[in-house]
C-alpha positions in Angstrom: 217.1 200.0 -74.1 217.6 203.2 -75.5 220.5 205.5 -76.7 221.4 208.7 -78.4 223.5 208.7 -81.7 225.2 212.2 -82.8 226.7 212.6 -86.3 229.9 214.1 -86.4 231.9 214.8 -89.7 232.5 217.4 -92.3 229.8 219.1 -95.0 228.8 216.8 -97.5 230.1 213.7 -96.2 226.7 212.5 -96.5 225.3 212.8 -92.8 222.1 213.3 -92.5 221.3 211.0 -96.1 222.9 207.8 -93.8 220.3 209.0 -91.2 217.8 209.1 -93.6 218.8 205.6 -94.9 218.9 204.1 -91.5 215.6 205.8 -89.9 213.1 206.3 -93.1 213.2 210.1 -91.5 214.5 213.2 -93.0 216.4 214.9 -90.5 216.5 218.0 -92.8 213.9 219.7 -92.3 214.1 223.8 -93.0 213.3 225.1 -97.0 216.8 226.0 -96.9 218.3 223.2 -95.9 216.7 220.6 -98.9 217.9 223.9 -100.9 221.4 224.0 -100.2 221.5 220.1 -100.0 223.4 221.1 -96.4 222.4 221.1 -92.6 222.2 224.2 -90.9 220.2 223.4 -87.5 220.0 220.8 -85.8 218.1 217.5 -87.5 216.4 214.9 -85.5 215.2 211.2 -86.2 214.5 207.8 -84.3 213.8 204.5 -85.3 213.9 200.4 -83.3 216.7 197.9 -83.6 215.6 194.7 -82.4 215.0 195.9 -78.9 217.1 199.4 -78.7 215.3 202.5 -79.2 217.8 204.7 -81.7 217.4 208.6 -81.6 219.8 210.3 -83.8 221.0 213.8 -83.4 222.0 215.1 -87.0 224.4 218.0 -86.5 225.8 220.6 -89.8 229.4 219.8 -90.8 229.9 223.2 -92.2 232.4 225.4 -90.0 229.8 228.2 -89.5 227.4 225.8 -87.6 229.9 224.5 -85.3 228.2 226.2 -82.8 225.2 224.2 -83.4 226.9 221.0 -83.9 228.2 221.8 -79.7 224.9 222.5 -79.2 223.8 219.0 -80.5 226.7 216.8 -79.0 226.6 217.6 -74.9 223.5 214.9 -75.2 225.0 212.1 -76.8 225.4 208.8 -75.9 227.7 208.0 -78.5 229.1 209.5 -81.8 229.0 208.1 -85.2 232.2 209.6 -86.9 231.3 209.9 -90.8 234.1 210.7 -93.4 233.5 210.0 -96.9 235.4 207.7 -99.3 235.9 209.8 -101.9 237.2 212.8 -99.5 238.8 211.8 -96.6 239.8 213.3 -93.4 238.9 217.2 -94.0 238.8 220.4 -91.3 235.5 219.8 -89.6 236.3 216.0 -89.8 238.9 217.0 -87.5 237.1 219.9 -85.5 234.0 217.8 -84.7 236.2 214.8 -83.7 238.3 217.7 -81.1 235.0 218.8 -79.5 233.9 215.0 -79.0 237.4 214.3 -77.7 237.2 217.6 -75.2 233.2 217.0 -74.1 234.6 213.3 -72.9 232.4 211.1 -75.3 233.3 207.8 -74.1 232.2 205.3 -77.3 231.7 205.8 -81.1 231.8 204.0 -84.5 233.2 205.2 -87.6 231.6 205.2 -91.1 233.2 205.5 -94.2 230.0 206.5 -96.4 229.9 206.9 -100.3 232.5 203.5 -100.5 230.8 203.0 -104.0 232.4 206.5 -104.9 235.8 205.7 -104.5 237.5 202.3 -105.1 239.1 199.6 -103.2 243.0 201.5 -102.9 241.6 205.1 -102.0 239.0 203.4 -99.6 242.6 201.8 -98.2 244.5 205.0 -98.2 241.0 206.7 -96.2 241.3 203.8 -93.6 245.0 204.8 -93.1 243.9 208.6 -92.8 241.1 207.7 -90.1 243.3 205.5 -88.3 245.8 207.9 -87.7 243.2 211.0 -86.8 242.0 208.4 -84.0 245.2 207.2 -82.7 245.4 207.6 -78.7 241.2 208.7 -78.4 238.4 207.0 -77.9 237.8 205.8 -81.0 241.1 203.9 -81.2 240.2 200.2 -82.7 236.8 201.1 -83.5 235.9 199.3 -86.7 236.0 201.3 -89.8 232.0 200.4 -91.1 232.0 200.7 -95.3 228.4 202.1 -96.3 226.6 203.3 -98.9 223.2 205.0 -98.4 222.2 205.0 -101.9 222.9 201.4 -102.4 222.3 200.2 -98.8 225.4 198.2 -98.7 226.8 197.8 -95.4 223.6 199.7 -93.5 222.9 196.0 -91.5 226.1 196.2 -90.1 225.7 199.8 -89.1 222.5 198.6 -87.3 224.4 196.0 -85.5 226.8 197.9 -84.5 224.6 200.6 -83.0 222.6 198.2 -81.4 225.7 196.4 -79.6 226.9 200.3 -78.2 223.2 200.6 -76.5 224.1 197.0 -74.8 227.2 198.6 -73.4 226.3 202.8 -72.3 225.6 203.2 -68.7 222.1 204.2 -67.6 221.9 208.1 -66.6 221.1 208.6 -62.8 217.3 208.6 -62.7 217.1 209.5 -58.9 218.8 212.7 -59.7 216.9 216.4 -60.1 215.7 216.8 -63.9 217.8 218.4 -66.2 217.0 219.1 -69.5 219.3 221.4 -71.8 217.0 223.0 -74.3 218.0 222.4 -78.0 215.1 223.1 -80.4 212.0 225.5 -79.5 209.1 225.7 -81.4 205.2 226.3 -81.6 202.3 223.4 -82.1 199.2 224.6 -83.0 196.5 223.7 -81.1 199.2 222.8 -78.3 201.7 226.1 -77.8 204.8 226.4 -77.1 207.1 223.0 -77.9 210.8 222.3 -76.7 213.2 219.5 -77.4 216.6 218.2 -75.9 217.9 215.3 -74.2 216.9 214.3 -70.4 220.4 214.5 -68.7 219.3 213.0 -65.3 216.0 212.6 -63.4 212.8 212.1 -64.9 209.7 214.8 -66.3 206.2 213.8 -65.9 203.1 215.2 -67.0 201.7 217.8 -65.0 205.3 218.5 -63.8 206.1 222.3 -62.1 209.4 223.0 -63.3 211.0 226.2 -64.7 213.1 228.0 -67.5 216.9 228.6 -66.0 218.3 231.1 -66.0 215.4 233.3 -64.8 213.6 230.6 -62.9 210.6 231.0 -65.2 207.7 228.4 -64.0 206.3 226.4 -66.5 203.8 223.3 -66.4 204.3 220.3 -68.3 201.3 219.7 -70.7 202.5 216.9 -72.9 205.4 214.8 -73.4 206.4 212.5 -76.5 208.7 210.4 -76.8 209.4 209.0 -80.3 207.1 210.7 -82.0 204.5 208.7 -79.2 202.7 210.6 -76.2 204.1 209.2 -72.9 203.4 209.3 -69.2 207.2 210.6 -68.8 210.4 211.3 -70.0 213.5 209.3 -68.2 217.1 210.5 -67.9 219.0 209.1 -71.2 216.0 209.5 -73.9 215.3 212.5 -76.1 211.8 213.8 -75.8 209.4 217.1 -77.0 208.0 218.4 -74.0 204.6 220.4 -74.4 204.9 223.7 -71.8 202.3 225.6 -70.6 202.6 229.1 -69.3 205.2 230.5 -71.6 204.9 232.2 -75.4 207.5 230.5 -77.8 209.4 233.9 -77.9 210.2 233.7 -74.7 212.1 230.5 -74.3 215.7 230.4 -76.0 218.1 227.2 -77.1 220.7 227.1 -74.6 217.8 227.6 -71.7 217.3 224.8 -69.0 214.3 223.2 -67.7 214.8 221.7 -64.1 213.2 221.4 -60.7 213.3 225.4 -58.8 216.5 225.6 -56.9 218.1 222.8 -58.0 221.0 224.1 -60.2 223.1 226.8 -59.8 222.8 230.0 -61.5 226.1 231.5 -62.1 228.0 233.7 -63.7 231.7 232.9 -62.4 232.8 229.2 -62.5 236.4 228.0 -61.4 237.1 225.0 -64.2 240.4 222.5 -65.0 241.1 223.2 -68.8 243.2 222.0 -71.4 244.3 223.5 -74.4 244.2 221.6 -77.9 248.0 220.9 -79.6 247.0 222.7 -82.3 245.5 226.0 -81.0 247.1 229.6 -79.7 248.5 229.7 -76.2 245.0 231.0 -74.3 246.2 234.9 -72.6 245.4 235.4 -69.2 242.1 238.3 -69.6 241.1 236.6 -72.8 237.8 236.5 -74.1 235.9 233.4 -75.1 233.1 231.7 -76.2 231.7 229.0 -73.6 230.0 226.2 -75.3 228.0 223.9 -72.3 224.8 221.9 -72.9 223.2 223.6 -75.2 224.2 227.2 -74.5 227.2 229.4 -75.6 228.0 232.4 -73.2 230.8 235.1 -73.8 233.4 234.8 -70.7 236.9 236.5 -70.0 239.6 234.3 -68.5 241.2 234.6 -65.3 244.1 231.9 -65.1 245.4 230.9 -62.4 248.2 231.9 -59.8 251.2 233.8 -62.0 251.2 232.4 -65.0 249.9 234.9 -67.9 248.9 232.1 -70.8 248.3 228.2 -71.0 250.1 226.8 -73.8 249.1 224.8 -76.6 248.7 221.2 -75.7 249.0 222.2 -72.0 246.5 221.7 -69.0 245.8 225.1 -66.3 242.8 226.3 -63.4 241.5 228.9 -64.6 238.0 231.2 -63.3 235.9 232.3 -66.4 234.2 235.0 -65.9 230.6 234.9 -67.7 229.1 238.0 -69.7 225.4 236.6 -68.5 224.3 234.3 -66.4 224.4 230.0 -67.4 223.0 227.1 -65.7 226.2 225.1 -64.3 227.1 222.2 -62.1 230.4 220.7 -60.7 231.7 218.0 -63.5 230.0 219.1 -66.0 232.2 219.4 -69.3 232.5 222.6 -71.3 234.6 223.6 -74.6 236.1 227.2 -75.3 235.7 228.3 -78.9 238.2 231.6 -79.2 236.3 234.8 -79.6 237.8 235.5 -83.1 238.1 234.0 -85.0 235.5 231.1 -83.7 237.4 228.0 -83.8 237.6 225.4 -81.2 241.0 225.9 -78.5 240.4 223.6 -75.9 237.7 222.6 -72.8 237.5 221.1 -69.3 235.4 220.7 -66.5 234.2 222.8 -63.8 235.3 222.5 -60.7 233.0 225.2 -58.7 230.0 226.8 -60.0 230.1 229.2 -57.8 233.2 230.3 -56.3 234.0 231.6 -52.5 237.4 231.4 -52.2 240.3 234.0 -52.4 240.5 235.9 -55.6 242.5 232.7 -58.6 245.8 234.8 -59.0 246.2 234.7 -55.4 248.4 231.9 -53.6 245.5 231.2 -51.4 243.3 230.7 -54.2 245.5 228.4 -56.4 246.2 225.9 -53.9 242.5 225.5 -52.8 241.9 225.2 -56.4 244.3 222.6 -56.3 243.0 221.1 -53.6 240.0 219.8 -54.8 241.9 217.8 -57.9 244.4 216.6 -55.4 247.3 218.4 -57.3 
């Protein structure tokens, strides 16, 4: 078995030391990073409970690098929800638990790390704070898991824990085309040009013709590891580094897609169902937008639907986003909006056509085949 952890949780709240404490690795690894003592890309590590193979997708906390932590959470098979006892809830507790909430992750834990920082009525008081945070999502009834990474208290029963969400995620369809949403690119020497991300369906074997999207780039698979260990092949559900030959490393981007040619569409209008957090601005018809999907953020004006001229706060609307360049899309895959300025998360969907036909979405004809296909 295998299964893909992302961290989730505010700066500081000690992150990427529980990964640390639970892997041996240091998912820091930039100069400036270990400097600051905060993460600012994306960190990676893996390790074996009992029989599940753990990779861990470390993402910043820090609101600047929310755009990084979207980057790091589309791949997830489950999030791990840190808060600190001697904090609490904070903004980008509440931010990264939003996103999670709007990209559909289905199953989590929650840790409370530092618990030897605080003591036994503000650790009771943080429980209270999580629990209401959670109320009504995903992660209602999860355990609360008290840790320490310095100490190691409570880190078995984190393993445990893990180990019992692998037993229950549900295997990603392996007879699908490939699709792999770049996250991390980066040269080898002696080897070239490197990328990382998490297979999303299909499988990648050595020697494989695939290409870059957008672009349809071809590129030939020269080695794949998995783990940290060569292997024959990458299957849908596992993380992997993927060895490319026929491309410089300033040539391939985060946010880019390896796949199968002609398999996935290329677009750069999608018709999408969306729904507008409680706490954001009503979303103006003509707005622009940032379009977090995968691994990629696109710029994108907002067409809504029939009449109306905004979706309220808290509300749900079809709406047509119009992208500023082109992004690699699919019907059902989930996207979130960030507003254009300043950047904070508003709300997110899914996408109903990747490539629209139909009459124009303000039109009568065009809202009702819209509606249509969600059986409104």
């Amino acid at each position: 078995m295998h299964i893909v952890v992302g961290t989730a949780g505010h700066i500081d709240h000690g992150k990427s030391t529980l990964v640390r404490a639970l892997t041996g690795m240091d998912p820091d690894r930039l100069k400036e990073e270990k400097a600051r003592g905060i993460t600012i890309e994306l960190g990676f590590a893996h390790t074996t409970i009992g029989e599940v193979r753990v990779a861990f997708v470390d993402v910043p906390g820090h609101e600047r690098f929310v755009r990084t932590m979207l980057a790091g959470v589309g791949g997830i098979d489950t999030v791990m929800l840190v808060v600190a006892a001697d904090e609490s809830v904070m903004p980008q507790t509440r931010e990264h638990f939003d996103i999670c909430r709007l990209l559909k992750v289905r199953r989590g834990l929650v840790v409370m790390t530092k618990s030897d920082a605080a003591d036994a009525d503000t650790r009771e008081l943080v429980r209270q704070e999580i629990t209401e945070l959670v109320a009504g999502s995903f992660l209602e009834g999860a355990p609360v898991l008290e840790v320490s990474a310095t100490s190691g208290d409570g880190l078995d029963a984190l393993r445990q824990s893990i180990a019992a969400q692998a037993r229950q995620i549900t295997q990603r369809p392996l007879d699908a085309p490939a699709r792999l949403p770049i996250d991390r690119v980066f040269s080898m020497k002696g080897f070239g040009t490197v990328v990382t991300g998490t297979l999303v369906s299909g499988r990648i074997g050595l020697d494989a013709d695939i290409v870059i999207e957008p672009g349809a780039r071809p590129v030939k698979v020269r080695g794949v590891q998995v783990h940290g260990k060569a292997a024959g092949e990458v299957v849908a559900g596992q993380r992997a580094a993927i060895n490319l030959g026929g491309v410089d490393v300033t040539d391939v981007l985060r946010g880019e897609t390896l796949a199968p040619a002609g398999t996935f569409t290329v677009t750069r209008r999608v018709d999408a169902d969306m729904e507008l957090l409680p706490s954001a601005r009503a979303l103006r018809h003509g707005s622009r937008v940032r379009v977090h999907h995968g691994t990629a953020e696109v710029l994108a004006r907002v067409s809504i639907s029939g009449t109306a001229q905004a979706i309220e706060a808290g509300q749900q609307g079809l709406v047509r986003l119009r992208l500023e360049s082109p992004a690699v899309l699919t019907r059902g895959d989930r996207v979130v909006l960030r507003a254009y300025s300043p950047p904070v998360t508003i709300g997110g969907g899914v996408v109903l056509d990747p490539a629209p036909t139909r009459p124009g979405i303000r039109s009568a004809e065009g809202r009702a085949a819209l509606e249509a296909q969600i059986g409104r």
